[in-house]
C-alpha positions as CSV (number, residue, x, y, z in Angstrom):
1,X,65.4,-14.2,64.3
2,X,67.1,-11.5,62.4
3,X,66.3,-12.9,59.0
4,X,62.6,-12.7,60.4
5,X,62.9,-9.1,60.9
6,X,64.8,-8.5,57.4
7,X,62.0,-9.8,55.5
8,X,59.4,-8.5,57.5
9,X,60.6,-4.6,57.2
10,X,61.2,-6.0,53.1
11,X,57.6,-7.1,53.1
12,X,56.4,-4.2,55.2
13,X,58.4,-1.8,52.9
14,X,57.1,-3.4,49.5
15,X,54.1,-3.6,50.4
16,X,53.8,0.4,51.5
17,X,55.1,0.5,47.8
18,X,52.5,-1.4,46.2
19,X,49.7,0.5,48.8
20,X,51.1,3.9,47.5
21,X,51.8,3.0,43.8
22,X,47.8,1.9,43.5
23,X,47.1,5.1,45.2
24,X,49.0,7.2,42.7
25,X,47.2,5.5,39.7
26,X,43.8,5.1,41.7
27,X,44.5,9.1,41.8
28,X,45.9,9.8,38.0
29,X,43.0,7.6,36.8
30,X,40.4,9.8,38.8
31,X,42.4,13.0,37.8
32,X,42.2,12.0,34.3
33,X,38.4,11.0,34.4
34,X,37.1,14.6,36.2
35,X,39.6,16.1,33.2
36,X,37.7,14.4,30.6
37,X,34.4,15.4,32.0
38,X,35.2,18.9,32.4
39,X,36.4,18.7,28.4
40,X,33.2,16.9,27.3
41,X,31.2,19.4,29.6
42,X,33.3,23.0,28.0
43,X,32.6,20.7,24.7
44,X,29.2,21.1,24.8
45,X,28.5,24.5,26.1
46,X,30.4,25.2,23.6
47,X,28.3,23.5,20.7
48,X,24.8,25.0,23.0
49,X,27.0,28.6,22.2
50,X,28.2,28.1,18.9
51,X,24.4,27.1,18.2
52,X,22.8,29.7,19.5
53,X,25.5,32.6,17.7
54,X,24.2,30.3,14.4
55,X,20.6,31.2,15.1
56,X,21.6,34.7,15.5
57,X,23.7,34.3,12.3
58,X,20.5,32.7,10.3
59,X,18.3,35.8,11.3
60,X,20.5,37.7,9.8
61,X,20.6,35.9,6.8
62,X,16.4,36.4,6.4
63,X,16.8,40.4,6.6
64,X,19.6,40.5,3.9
65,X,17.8,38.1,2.2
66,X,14.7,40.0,2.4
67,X,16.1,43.5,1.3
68,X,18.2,42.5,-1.4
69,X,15.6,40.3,-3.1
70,X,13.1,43.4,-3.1
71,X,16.0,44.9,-4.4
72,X,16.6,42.6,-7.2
73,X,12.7,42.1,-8.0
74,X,12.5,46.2,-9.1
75,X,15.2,45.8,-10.8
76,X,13.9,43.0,-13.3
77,X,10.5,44.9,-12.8
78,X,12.3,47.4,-14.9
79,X,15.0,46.0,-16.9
80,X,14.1,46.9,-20.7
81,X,12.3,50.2,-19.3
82,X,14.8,52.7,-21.0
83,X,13.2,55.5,-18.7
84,X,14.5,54.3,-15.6
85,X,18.4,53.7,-15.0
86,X,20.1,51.8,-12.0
87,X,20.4,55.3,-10.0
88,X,16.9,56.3,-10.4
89,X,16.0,52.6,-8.7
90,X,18.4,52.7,-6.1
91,X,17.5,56.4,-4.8
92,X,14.1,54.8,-5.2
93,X,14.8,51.4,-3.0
94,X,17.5,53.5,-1.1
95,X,19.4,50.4,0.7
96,X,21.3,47.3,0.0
97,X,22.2,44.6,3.0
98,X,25.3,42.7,3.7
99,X,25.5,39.9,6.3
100,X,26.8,40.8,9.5
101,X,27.9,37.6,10.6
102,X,28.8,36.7,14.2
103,X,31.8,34.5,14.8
104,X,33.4,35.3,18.3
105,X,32.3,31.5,19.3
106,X,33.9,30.2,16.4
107,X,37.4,32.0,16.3
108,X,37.2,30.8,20.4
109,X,36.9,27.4,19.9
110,X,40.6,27.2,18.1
111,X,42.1,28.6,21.3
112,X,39.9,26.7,23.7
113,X,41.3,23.8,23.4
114,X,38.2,21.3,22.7
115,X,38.1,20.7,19.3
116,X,39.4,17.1,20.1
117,X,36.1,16.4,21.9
118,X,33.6,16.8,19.7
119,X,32.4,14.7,16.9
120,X,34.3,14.8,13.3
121,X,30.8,15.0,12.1
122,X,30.3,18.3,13.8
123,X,33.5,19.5,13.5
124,X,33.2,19.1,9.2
125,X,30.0,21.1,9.6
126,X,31.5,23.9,11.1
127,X,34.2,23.7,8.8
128,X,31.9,24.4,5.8
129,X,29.9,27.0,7.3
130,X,33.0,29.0,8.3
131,X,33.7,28.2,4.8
132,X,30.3,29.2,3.1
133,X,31.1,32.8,5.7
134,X,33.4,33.8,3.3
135,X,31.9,33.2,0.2
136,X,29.3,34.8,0.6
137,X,30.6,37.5,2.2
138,X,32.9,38.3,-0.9
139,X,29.6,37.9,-3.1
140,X,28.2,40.9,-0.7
141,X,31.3,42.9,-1.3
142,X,30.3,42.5,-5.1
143,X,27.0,43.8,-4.5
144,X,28.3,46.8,-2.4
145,X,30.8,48.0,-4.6
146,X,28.4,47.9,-7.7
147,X,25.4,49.4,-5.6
148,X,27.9,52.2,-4.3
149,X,29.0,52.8,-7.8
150,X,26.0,53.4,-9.7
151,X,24.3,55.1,-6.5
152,X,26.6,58.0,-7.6
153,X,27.4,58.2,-11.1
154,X,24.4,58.8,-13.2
155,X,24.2,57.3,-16.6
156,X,21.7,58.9,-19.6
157,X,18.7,57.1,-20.1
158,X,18.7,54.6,-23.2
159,X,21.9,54.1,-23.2
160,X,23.6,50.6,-23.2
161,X,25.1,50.8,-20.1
162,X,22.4,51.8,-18.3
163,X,20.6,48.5,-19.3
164,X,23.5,46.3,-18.7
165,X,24.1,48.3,-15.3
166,X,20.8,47.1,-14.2
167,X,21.6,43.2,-15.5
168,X,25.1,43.2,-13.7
169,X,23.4,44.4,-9.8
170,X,20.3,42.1,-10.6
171,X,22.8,39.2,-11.3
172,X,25.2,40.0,-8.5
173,X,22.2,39.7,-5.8
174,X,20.6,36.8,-7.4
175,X,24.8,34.8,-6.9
176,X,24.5,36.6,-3.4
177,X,21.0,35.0,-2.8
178,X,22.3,31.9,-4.0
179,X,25.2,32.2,-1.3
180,X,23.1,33.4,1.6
181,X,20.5,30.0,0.8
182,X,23.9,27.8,1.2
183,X,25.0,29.1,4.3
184,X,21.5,29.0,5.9
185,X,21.0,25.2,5.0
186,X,24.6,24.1,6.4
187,X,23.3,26.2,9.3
188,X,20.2,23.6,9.4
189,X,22.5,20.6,8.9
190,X,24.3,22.0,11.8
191,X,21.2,21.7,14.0
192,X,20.3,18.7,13.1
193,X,23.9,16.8,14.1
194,X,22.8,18.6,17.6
195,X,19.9,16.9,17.6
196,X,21.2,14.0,16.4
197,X,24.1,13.9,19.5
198,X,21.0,14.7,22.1
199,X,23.1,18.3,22.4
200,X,19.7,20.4,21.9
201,X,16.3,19.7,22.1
202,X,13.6,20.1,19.6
């Protein structure tokens, strides 16, 4: 009789044990499951973000694109025209653009904590177009410094460096064109690994 009750409270207790260790996992793997959803879901309103700051970004591109080429055209439209220097077309054009990228979702994303969650496909993507930021920002620092410049130091007409003045700016927008065309496609490939993952919608 008192073995009987031995193993029955041993039973009983193991069996409370087994009842509360299958809870505890049945509870970590549920836990872990809502975690991961909440990730993939902060994942992708991050991406819809990070999208939409890249069509804000590829706008921006089109105006500097647009001012600096009309920029560059007068300049060739005048280049071996020893009457008119760099200053007298600038005061003419009167305005150079630089990019005024937007990267707040970009520089979040590194403390956010989901960068593990989204594709390495993506993830490369943004890596190059943070990358392509940069150079073609320092090609628009060129073009400002070298517009600034001559915008306030007149050189004589028919002078050698007035002609090679006009080469150097025409040369620096045409590498800042270049630069700006580079970013915008990455920005395209970008939008079509979204599509691609069913993130955004045609």
């Amino acid at each position: 009789m008192e073995n009987y009750k031995i193993k029955r409270f041993i039973g009983n207790t193991v069996l409370q044990i087994l009842i509360t260790t299958i809870g505890l996992v049945i509870g970590l793997f549920i836990n872990d499951y809502a975690n991961n959803k909440a990730s993939e879901k902060l994942a992708r309103s991050t991406l819809i973000s990070l999208q939409k700051e890249f069509s804000y970004n590829k706008e921006e591109l089109k105006r500097v694109g647009n001012i600096n080429h009309g920029l560059a055209k007068l300049i060739q439209e005048n280049e071996g025209n020893r009457d008119v220097v760099l200053f007298d077309i600038i005061q003419k054009y009167g305005k150079v653009a630089y990019p005024n990228f937007s990267e707040q979702t970009i520089n979040n994303m590194l403390s956010s904590g989901v960068l593990n969650r989204i594709d390495f496909k993506i993830l490369a993507s943004i890596g190059k177009i943070s990358a392509s930021y940069q150079e073609c920002m320092d090609a628009s620092k060129s073009v400002m410094s070298l517009f600034r410049e001559t915008s306030t130091s007149y050189v004589s007409n028919g002078s050698f460096e007035a002609e090679s003045q006009k080469t150097a700016l025409k040369n620096l927008i045409v590498f800042q064109l270049n630069n700006l065309e580079q970013v915008y496609e990455k920005l395209e490939e970008f939008d079509k690994l979204l599509l691609e993952a069913n993130i955004i919608k045609q």
